[in-house]
C-alpha positions, 0 to 999 in steps of 0.5 A: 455481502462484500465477501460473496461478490469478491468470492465469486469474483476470484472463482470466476476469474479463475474459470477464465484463467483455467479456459484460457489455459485449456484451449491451446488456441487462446494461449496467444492472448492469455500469454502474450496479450494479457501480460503487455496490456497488464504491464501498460496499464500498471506503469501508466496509471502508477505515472498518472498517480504519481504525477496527479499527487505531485501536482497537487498543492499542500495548503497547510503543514499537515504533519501528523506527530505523536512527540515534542516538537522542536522549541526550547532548547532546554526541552528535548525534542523527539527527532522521529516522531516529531522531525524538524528537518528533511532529513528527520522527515526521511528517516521517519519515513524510512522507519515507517515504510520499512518497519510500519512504526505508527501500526506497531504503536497502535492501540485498539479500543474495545467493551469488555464483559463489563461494558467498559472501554479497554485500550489494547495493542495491536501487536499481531496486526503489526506483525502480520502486516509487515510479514505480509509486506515483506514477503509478497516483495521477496516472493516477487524479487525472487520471481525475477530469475523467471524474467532475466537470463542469466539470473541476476546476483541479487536474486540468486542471493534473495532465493538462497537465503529464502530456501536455508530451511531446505531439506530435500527436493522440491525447494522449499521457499519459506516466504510464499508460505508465510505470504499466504498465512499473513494474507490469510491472518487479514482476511480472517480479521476482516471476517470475525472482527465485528468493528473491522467487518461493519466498515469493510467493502468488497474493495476490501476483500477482494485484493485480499482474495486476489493475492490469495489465490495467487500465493495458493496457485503459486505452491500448488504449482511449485509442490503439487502440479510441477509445471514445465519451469523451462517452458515457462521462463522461456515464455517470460524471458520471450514476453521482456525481450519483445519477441514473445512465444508460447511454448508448447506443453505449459499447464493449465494452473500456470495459465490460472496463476499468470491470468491472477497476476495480470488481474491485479497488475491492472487493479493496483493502479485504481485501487487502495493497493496504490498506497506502495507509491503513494506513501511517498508523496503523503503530507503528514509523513513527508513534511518536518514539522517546522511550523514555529521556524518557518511559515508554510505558505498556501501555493493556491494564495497565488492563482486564486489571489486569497484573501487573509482576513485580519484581525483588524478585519474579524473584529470589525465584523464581529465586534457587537458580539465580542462587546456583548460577551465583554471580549477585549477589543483592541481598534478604537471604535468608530464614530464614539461608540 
């Protein structure tokens, strides 16, 4: 059901993009309106994110690990996995945001003919997740010649090296076809992967639709319609400088692929898809693992004026029961008992 409802969504939101592109009259608002209400709720609901997660007290070093942590020093310590010091924590967090290093090291249950459970890897989810990462930011630094004038070096650089496999004209630019098939890869699990299928949501198909049919757009537009490329950035370049214009002769599929974008510029911020920030500000990636050498004191103690029940205290309270289960007990009972 989830799958019908995202389906039907994208394609009517597509209809819209496509009217909106059709009647020259309503090119205004899809092509200036949309784009600064979209780019206003994007930075403001990603300031709105970030500031709740900063707010928000860590009552306990939460620190997921998968190594040795730091004790003796005869016992070697697995400085990645288990970091010590921030700057540990940094890297292991670089090594997570960069290369995804807990997906590559994975593992997936499942029955087999036999009915009995095997463990495998999860070796091309991996790596369609990272290829899909990559080169939805790739595609989207190199969309940066359509927002400045000059083109900045980097960009030029970045579209360069995406298009070393040109042979003729057009230009082809390996990462949006390598978008698009990882996105396609995701979805394709989400569909026949039985486990994956029962716990997924149309929340869940439907970013994965969305990019989609952006990525789809985008090549259609570059291979098949050619737009009018200068009409486009002169539009772009326009809507950045705050003196926004709609030129004349801009295709309808352009009105389609930029209507998208603005779509999922105002679904990131309340959606799952806001993990790009909120990686950064996650417990158990962030925090060193220094529990033995440091203790990690609650920030609500404080302003809720907590309580720490001590032993003394637990063994008051439960001292029939510990006498009935022959535990030792360690205060002197009162009154001779």
């Amino acid at each position: 059901m989830g799958i019908l409802i995202s389906l039907i969504a994208i394609v009517v939101l597509m209809l819209i993009g496509y009217a909106g592109g059709s009647v020259e009259a309503l090119h205004p608002v899809f092509g200036i309106a949309l784009p600064y209400i979209a780019i206003v709720v994007f930075i403001v609901g990603i300031i709105v994110r970030i500031l709740k997660w900063a707010r928000t007290p860590v009552p306990f070093n939460i620190t997921t690990t998968c190594g040795q942590q730091k004790s003796l020093d005869f016992i070697h310590q697995n400085k990645i996995d288990n970091p010590y010091t921030g700057f540990q924590a940094t890297l292991r967090m670089a090594f997570e945001i960069l290369f995804f290093r807990s997906l590559f090291r994975n593992t997936k249950a499942e029955l087999n003919d036999k009915q009995r459970l095997v463990y495998g890897d999860s070796k091309w989810l991996w790596a369609f997740s990272l290829a899909f990462h990559w080169s939805f930011l790739i595609v989207v630094l190199r969309h940066f010649r359509f927002f400045t004038e000059p083109v900045p070096g980097f960009v030029r650089y970045i579209n360069s090296l995406d298009s070393f496999f040109q042979i003729g004209l057009p230009i082809i630019t390996i990462t949006g076809f390598v978008l698009v098939l990882a996105v396609g890869y995701l979805l394709f699990r989400r569909f026949f992967d039985q486990k994956v299928r029962y716990i997924s949501l149309a929340s869940d198909y439907f970013p994965l639709f969305l990019i989609l049919s952006i990525g789809l757009t985008g090549i259609w537009m570059k291979y098949i319609d050619k737009v009018n490329l200068e009409g486009i950035k002169e539009m772009t370049v326009s809507i950045f400088r705050f003196n926004p214009v709609v030129p004349e002769a801009i295709e309808a599929s352009f009105f389609i692929h930029l209507f998208l974008v603005c779509i999922l510029l105002i679904y990131i911020p309340m959606s799952k898809l806001v993990h790009m920030p909120g990686i950064f500000f996650t417990p158990t990636r962030n925090m060193a693992n220094n529990t033995r050498a440091k203790r990690h004191v609650n920030p609500w103690n404080e302003d809720f004026k907590m309580h720490h029940h001590t032993y003394e205290e637990y063994e008051d309270e439960f001292r029939d029961f510990m006498r009935g289960c022959d535990l030792p007990l360690e205060k002197e009972e009162k009154d001779g008992k």
